[in-house]
C-alpha positions, 0 to 999 in steps of 0.5 A: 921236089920228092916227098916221101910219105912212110907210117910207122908203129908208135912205141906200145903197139902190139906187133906180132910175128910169125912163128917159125913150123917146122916141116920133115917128112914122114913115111913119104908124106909132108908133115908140119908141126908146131910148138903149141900149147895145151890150150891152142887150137888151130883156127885155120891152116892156109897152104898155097903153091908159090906162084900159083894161087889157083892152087890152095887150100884155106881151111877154116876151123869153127873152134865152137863144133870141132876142136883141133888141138895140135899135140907137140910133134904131131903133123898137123892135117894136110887135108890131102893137099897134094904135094910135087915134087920141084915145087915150093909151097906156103904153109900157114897154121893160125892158133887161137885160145878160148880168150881169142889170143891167137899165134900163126906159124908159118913155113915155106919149102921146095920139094924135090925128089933124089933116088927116090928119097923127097927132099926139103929145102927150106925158103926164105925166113918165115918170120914177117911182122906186122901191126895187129888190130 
C-alpha cells in the first residue's frame, strides 16, 4: 500500500511571492534594480554564485542606524561583489516598511563576455511562492 502525505495552504493564507529585479549593465558593471516604493528600504541583499555557496554575500541593513531607500531605476549596491563572466548568479534585494511589511525581489543571470561587451541572459522565472508566517 503507498500513502502520500502532502500540506497545502487553506484558502486565506497569506502566500506571497517574489517579485521580478531587474538586471542591465551599466558602465561594464552589474546593476540591479527594483520597483520600490517611496517608503521601502532594503532590509538585506543576498547574492550567491549558483552552484557555489562558498561564494556569497548576505548583507543585512539595521534599518534603525542606516537607511537604504532604493530610488526608482538606481542600481541597488552590489558591495563590490565581484562578478565573472560564464557564471550565473542569485540576487536577492528584501524590502521592509516602517509597519514591517516587506516585498523580496529576486533575479538570476549568467554573464558572459562577446567582443569585449558583458552579456546577460536571464535563468529560470524568479517568481516562487511561499507560505509566510
Amino acid at each position: 500500500m503507498t500513502c502520500f502525505i502532502t500540506a497545502c495552504h487553506l484558502l486565506g493564507d497569506p502566500v506571497d511571492l517574489d517579485y521580478q529585479a531587474k538586471v542591465n549593465i551599466i558602465n561594464n558593471e552589474i546593476c540591479v534594480t527594483v520597483a520600490a516604493y517611496p517608503e521601502e528600504e532594503v532590509s538585506f541583499i543576498f547574492i550567491e554564485e549558483a552552484g557555489n555557496h562558498s561564494n556569497k554575500l548576505f548583507t543585512p541593513f539595521d534599518n534603525t542606524k542606516v537607511h537604504y531607500r532604493p530610488l526608482q531605476n538606481q542600481c541597488i549596491s552590489n558591495k563590490d561583489f565581484n562578478f565573472e563572466n560564464e557564471k550565473t548568479y542569485h540576487y536577492t534585494v528584501m524590502l521592509i516598511t516602517s509597519d514591517d511589511k516587506f516585498r523580496r525581489f529576486s533575479t538570476s543571470f549568467s554573464l558572459s563576455e562577446i567582443e569585449g561587451n558583458r552579456m546577460i541572459t536571464y535563468r529560470k522565472p524568479a517568481i516562487k511562492y511561499r507560505i509566510s508566517q
